[in-house]
Backbone as a ProteinNet text record, in pm:
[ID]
protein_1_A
[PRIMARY]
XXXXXXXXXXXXXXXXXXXXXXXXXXXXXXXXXXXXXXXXXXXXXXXXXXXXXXXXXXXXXXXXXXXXXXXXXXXXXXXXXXXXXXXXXXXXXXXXXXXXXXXXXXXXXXXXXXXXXXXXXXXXXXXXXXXXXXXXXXXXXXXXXXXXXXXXXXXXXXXXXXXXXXXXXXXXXXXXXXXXXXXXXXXXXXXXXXXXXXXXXXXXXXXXXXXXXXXXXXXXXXX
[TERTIARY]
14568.8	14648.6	14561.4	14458.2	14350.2	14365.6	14321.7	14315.5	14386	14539.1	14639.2	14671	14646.6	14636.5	14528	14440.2	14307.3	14329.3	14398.3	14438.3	14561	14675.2	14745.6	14637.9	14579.9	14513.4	14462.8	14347.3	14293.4	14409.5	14504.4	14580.8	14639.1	14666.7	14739	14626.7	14536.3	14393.9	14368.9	14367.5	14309.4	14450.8	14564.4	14625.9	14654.3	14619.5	14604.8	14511.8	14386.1	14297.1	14342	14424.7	14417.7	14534.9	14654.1	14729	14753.3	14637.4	14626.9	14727.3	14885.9	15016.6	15027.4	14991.1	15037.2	14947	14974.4	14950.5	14980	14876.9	14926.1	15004.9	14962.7	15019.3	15091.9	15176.1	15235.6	15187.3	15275.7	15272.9	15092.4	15020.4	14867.1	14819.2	14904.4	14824.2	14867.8	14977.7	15075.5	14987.8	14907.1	14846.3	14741	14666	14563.5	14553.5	14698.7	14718.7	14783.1	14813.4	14837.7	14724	14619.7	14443.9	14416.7	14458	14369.9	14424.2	14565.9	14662.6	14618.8	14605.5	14607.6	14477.7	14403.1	14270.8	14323.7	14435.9	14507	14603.7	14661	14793.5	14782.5	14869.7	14826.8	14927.5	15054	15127.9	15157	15177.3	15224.3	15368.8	15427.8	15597.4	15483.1	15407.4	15372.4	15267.8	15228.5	15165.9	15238.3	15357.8	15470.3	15494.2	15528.9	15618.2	15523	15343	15291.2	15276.1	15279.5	15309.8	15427.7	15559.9	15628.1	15632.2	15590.5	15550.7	15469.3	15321.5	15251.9	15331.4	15418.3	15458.5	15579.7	15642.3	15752.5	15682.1	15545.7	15443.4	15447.7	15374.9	15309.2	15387.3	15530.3	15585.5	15667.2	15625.5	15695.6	15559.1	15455.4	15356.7	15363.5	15388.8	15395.9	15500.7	15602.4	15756.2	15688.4	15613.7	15551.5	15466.2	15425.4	15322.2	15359.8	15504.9	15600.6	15603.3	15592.5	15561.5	15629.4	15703.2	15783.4	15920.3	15971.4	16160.2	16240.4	16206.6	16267.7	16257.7	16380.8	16360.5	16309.9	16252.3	16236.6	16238.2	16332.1	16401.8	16370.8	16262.6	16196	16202.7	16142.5	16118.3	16223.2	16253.9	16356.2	16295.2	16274.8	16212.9	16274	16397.1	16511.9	16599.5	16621	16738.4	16761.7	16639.3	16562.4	16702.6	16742.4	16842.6	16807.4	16622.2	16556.9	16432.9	16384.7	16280.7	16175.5	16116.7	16022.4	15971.9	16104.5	16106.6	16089	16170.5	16169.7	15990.6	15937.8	15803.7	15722.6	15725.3	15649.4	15696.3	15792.4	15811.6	15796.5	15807.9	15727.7	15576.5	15515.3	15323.8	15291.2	15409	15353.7	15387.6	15453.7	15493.9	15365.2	15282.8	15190	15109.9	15058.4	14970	14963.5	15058.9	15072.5	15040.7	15099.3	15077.3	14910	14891.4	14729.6	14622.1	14633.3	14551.1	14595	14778.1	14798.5	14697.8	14659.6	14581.4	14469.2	14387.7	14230	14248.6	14340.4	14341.6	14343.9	14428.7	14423	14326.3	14233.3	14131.7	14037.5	14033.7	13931.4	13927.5	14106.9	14120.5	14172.7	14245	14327	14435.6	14556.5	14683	14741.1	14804.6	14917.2	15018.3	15038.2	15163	15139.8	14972.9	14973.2	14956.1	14992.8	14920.6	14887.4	14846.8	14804.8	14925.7	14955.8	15040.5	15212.1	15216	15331.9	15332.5	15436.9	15514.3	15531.4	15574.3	15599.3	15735.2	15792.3	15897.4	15913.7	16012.4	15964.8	15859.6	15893.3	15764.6	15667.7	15696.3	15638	15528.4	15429.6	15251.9	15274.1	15234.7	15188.4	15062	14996.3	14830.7	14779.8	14874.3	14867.7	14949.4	15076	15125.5	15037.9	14983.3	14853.6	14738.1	14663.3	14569.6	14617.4	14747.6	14781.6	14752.2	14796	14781	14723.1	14569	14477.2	14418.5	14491.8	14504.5	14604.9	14773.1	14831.5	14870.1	14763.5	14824.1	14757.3	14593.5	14492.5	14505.8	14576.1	14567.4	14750.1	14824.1	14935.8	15033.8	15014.4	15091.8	15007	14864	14777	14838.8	14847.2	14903.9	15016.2	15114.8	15258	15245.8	15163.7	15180.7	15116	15034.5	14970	15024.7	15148.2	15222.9	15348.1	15420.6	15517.4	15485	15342.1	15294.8	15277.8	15233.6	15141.3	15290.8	15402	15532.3	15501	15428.7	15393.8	15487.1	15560.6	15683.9	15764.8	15940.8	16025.3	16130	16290.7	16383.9	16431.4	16427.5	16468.6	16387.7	16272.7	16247.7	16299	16416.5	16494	16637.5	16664	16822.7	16915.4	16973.5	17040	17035.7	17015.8	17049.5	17122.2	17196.3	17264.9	17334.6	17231.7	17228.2	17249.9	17171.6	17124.1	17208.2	17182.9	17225.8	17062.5	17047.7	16936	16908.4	16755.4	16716.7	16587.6	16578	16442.6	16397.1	16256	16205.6	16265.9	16304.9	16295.4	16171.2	16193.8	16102.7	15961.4	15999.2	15893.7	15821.4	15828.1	15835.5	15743.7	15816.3	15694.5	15602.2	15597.1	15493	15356.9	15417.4	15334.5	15269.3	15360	15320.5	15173.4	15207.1	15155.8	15017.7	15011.8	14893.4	14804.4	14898.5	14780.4	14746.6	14835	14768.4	14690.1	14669	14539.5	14433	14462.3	14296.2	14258.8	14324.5	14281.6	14207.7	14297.3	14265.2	14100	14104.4	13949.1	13870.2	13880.4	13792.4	13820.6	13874.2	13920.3	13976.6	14011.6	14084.2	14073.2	14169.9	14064.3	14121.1	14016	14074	14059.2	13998.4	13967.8	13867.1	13828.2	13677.3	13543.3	13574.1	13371.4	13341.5	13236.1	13229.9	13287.5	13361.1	13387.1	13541.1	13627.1	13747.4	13796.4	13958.9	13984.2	13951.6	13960.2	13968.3	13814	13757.9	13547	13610.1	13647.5	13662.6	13704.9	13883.4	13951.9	13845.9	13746.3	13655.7	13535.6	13439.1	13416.4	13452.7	13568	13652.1	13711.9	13721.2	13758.6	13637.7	13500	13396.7	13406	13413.7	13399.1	13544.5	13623.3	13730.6	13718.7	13678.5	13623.5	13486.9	13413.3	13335	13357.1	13456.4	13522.2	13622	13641	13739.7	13643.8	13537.3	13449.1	13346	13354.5	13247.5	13361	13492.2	13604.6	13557.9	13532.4	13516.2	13616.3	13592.9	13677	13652.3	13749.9	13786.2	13750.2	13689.7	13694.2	13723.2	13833.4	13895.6	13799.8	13828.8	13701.7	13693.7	13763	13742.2	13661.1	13647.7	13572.4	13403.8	13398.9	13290.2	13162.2
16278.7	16159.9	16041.7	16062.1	15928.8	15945.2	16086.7	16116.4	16059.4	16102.8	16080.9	15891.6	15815.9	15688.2	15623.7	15648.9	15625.8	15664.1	15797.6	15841.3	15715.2	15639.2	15591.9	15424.7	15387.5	15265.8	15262.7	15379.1	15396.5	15413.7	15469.3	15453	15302.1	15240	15105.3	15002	15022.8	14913.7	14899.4	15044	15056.8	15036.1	15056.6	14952.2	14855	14761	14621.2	14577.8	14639.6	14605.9	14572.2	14714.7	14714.6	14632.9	14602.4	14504.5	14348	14276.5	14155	14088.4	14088.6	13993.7	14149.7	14246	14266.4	14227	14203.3	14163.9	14281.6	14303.1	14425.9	14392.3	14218.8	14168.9	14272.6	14242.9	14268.2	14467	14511.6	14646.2	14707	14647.9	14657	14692.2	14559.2	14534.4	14623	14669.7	14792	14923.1	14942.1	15049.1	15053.8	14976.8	14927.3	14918.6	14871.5	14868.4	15047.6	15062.9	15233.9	15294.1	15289.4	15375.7	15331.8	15226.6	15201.5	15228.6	15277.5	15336.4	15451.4	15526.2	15651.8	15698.3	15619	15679.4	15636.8	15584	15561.6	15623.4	15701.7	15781.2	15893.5	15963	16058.2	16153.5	16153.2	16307.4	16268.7	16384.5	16438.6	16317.4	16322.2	16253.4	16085.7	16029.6	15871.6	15924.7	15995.9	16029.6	15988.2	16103.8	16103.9	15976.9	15903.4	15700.5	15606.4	15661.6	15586.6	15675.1	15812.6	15801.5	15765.7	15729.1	15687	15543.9	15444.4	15321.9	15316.3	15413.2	15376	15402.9	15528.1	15594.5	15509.5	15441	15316.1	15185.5	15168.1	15036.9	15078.4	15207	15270.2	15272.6	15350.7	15370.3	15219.9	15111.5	14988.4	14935.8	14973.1	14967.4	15057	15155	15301.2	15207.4	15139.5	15111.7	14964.3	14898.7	14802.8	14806.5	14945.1	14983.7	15052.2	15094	15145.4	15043	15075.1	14976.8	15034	15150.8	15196.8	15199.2	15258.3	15200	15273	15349.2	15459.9	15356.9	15346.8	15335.2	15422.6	15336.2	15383.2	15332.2	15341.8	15269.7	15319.5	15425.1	15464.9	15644.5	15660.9	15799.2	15904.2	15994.5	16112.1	16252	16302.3	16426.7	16562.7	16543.2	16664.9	16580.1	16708	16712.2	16565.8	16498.9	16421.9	16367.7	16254.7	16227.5	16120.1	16034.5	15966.4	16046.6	16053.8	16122.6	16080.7	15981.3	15988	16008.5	16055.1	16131.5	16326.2	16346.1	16452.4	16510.8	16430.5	16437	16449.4	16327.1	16360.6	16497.4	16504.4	16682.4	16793.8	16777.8	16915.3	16877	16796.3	16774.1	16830.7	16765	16775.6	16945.2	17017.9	17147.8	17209.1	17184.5	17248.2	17261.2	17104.9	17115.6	17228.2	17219.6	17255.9	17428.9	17517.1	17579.2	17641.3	17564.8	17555	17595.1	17459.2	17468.7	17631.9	17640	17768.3	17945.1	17868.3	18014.9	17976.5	17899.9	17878.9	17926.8	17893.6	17897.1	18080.4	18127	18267.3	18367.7	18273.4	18343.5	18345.7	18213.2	18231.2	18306.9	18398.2	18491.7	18395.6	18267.2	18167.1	18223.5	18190.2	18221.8	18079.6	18098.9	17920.8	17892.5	17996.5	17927.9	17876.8	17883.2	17842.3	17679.3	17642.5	17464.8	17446.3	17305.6	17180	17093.1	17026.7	16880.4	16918.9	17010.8	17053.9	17216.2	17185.8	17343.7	17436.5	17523.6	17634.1	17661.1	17708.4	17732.9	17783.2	17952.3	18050.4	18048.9	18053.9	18077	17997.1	17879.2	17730.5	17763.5	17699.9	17707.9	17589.1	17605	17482.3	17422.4	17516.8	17478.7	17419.6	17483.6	17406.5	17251.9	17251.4	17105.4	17043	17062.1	17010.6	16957.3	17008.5	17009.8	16928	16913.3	16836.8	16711.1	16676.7	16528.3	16398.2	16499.7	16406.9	16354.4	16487.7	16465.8	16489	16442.5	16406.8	16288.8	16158.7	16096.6	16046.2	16102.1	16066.3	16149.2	16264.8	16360.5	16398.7	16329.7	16387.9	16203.5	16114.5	16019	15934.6	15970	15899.6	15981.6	16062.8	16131.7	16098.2	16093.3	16059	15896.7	15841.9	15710	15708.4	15748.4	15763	15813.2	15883.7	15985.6	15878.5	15816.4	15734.2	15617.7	15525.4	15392.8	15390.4	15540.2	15561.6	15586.5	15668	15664.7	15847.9	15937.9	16008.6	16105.6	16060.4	16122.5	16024.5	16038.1	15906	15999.9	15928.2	15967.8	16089.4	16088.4	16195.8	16326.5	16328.1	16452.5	16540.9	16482.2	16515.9	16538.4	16638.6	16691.2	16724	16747.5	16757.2	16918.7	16946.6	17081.7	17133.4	17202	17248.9	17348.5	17432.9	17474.4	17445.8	17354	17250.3	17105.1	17036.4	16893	16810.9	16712.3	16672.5	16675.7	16619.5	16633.9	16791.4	16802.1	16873.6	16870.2	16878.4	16883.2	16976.7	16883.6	16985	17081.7	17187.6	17242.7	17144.9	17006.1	16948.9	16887	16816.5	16761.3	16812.3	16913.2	17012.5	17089.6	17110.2	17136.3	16994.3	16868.8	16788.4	16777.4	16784.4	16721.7	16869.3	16981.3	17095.5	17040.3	17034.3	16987.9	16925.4	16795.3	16706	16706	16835.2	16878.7	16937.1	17044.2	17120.8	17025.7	16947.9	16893.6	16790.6	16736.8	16682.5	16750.9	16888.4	17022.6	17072.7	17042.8	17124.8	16995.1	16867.5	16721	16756.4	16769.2	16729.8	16551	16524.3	16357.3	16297.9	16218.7	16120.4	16211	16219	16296.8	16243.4	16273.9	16177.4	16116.5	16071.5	16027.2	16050.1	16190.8	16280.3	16292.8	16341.9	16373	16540.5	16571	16709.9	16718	16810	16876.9	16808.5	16833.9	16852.3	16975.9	17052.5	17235.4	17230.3	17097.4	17144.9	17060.8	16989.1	16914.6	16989	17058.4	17143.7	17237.4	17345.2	17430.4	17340.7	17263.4	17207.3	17199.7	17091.2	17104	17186.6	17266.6	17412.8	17490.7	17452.4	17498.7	17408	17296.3	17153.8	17238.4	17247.8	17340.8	17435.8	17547.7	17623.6	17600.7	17541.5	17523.8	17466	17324.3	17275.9	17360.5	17457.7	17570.7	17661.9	17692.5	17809.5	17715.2	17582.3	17523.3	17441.6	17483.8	17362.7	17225	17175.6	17026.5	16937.8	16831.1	16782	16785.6	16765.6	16773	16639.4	16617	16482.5	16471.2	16437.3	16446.8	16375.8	16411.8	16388.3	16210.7	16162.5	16012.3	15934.4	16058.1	16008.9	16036.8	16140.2	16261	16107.7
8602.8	8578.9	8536.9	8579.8	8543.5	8379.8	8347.6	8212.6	8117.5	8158.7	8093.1	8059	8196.4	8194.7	8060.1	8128	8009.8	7837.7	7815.4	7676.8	7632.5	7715.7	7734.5	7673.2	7752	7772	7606.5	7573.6	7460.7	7344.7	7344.9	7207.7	7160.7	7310.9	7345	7247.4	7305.5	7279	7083	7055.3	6947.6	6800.7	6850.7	6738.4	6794.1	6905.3	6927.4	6844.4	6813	6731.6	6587.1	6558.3	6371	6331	6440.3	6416.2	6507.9	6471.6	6530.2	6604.5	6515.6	6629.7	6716.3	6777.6	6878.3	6986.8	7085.2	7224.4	7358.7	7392.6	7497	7584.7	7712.5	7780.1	7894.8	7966.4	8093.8	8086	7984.1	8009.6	8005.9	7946	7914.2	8140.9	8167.3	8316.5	8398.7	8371.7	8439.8	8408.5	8304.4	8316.8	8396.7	8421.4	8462.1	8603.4	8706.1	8802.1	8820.3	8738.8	8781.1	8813	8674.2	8738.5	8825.2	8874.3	9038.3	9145.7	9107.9	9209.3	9260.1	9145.5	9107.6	9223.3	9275.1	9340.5	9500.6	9509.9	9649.4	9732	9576.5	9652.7	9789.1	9836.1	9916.6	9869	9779.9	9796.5	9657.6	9587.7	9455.8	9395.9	9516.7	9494.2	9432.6	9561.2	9481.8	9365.7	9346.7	9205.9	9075.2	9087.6	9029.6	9006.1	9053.8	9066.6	9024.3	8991.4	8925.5	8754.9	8811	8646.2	8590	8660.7	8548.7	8525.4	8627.2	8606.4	8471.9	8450.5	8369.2	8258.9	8264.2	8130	8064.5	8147	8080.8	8000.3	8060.8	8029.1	7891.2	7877.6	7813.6	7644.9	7673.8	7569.8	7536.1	7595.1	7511.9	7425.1	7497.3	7336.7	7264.6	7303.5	7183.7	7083.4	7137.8	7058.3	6936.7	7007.8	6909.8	6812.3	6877.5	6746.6	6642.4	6681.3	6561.7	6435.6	6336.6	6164.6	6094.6	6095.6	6042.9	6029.6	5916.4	5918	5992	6094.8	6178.3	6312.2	6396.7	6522.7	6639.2	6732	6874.7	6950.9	7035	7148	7285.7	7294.3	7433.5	7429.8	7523	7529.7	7576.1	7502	7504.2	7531	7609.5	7621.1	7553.7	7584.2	7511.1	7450.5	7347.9	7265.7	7188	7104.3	7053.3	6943.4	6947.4	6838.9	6746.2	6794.8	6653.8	6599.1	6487.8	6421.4	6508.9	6564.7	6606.2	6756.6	6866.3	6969.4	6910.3	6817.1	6793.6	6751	6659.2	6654	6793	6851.1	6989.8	7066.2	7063.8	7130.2	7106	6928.9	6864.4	6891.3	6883.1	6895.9	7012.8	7164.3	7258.3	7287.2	7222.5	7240.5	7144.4	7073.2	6971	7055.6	7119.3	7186.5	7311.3	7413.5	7513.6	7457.8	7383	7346.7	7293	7217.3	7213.7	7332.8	7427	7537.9	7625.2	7641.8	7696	7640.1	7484	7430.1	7539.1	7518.3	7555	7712.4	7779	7941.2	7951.3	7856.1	7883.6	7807.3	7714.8	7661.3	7802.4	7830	7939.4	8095.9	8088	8203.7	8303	8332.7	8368.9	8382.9	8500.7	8469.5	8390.3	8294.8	8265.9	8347.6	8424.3	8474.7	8612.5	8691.3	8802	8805.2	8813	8840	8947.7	8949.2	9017.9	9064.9	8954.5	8944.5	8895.9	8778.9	8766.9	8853	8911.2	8994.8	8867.4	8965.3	8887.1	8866.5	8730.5	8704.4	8629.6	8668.6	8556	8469.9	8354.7	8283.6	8174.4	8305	8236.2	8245.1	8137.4	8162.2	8255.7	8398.3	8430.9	8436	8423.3	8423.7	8276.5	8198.6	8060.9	8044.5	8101.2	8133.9	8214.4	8299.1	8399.3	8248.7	8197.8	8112.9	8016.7	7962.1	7823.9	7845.5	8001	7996.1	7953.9	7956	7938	7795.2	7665	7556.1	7501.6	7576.3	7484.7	7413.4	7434.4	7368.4	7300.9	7280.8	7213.7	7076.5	7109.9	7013.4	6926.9	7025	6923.8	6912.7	6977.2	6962.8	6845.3	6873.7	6738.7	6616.6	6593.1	6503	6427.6	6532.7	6492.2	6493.6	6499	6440.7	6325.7	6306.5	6161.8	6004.9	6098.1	6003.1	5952.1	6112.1	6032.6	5969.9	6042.3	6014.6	5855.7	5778	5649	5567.9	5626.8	5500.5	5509	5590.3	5520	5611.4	5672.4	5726	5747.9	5704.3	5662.4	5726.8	5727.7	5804.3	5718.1	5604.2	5519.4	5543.2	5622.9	5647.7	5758	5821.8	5961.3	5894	5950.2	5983.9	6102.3	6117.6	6241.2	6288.7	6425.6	6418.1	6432.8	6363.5	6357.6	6530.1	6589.6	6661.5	6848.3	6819.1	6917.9	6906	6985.1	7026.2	6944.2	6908.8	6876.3	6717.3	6631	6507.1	6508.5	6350.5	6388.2	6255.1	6202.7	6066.2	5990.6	5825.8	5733	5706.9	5604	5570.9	5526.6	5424	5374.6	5453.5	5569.3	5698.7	5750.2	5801.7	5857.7	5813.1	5706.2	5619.6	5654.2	5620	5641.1	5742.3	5874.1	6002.4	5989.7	6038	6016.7	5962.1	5853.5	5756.3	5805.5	5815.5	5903.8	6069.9	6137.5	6287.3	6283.6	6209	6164.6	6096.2	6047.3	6031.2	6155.3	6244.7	6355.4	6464.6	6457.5	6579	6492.7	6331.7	6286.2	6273.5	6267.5	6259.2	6154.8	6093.9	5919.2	5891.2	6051.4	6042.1	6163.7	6160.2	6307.4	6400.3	6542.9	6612.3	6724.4	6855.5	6948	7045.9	6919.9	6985.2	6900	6860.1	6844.3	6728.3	6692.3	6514	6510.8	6618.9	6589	6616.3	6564.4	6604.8	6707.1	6787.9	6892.2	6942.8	6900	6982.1	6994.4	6926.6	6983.8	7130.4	7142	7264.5	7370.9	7314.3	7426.3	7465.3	7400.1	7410.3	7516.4	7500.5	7583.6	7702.7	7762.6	7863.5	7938	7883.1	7928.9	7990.2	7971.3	8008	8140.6	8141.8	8287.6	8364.6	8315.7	8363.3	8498.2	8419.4	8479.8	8586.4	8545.7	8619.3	8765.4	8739.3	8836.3	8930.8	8884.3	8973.9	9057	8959.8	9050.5	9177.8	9189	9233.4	9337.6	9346.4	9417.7	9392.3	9289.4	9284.3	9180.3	9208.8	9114.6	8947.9	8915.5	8756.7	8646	8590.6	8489.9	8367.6	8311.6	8179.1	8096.1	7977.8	7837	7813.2	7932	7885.1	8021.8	8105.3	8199.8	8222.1	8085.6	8083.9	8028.5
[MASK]
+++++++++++++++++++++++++++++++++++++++++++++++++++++++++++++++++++++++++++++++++++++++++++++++++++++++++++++++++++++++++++++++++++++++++++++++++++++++++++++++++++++++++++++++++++++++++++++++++++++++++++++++++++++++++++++++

């Protein structure tokens, strides 16, 4: 959760930078008072109540840093009915997926966790792990994608199937395009002169290590 805070703090900070009238202000301090929470709590439940404190702070800068002609009016987890919730849930589903390969290359179960329970045949050890790069690695993304024009409302349809939007073919072709060059350092990614998957690979080594040695864990922003 520190992780996840910090990936949170760092996306916040860095288009405060590239767009001067925003102001982090109130929600900025709300994150801030969460990481220091975060080293006080004692049970999973107040864990929980500071991540969603941080995660409400959080996504009203995500909402200002929106520059694009698509609204966002806050975070939707399911059944996504603006383009740019629907984006964050396909990324955060790529990702999660991703890290789930590496955990079971390395002989890991995914579905045991830490922080998220278990339920059926959720990775939780992979929802555990995303945290700490999902928002360095897939919300930088999806702002880059709508901020640049290089995904617009016309690349969304309705589904047909489902309740909610989901990419056209051209859409996703794009998004696609440019996740793979973030995951190979082909584009900005988070932080290094290398890949994300050089990072996830890395971490996954502190990972493990931290499991065979019972010690604690330090996400790539604490390393």
């Amino acid at each position: 959760m520190r992780g996840k805070i910090l990936g949170q703090k760092q996306v916040a900070t860095a288009y405060a930078k590239n767009y001067l009238a925003e102001t982090l202000g109130e929600a900025h301090s709300t994150l801030c008072k969460s990481l220091e929470r975060v080293e006080t709590v004692e049970t999973l439940d107040e864990l929980r109540g500071v991540e969603g404190a941080a995660s409400r702070a959080y996504f009203d800068l995500f909402r200002r840093c929106n520059h694009s002609d698509m609204s966002f009016e806050g975070r939707h987890k399911r059944g996504a009915t603006d383009p740019i919730n629907a984006l964050l849930n396909f990324g955060y589903t790529l990702l999660t997926r991703e890290l789930e390969g590496f955990l079971e290359a390395a002989g890991l179960d995914p579905t045991i966790g830490f922080y998220h329970l278990g339920d059926q045949d959720r990775p939780s050890l992979a929802c555990d792990w995303i945290e700490e790069f999902r928002h360095p690695v897939v919300d930088r993304l999806v702002l880059k994608l709508i901020n640049e024009k290089i995904l617009q409302a016309d690349h969304f349809e309705v589904h047909e199937e489902k309740s909610g939007l989901r990419m056209k073919p051209e859409g996703l072709r794009r998004f696609v395009q440019h996740w793979e060059k973030v995951l190979s350092g082909r584009a900005g990614s988070i932080g290094t002169a290398g890949g994300s998957r050089d990072i996830f690979l890395d971490r996954l080594g502190v990972l493990l290590d931290s499991l065979m040695r019972e010690s604690p864990y330090r996400s790539h922003l604490e390393a």
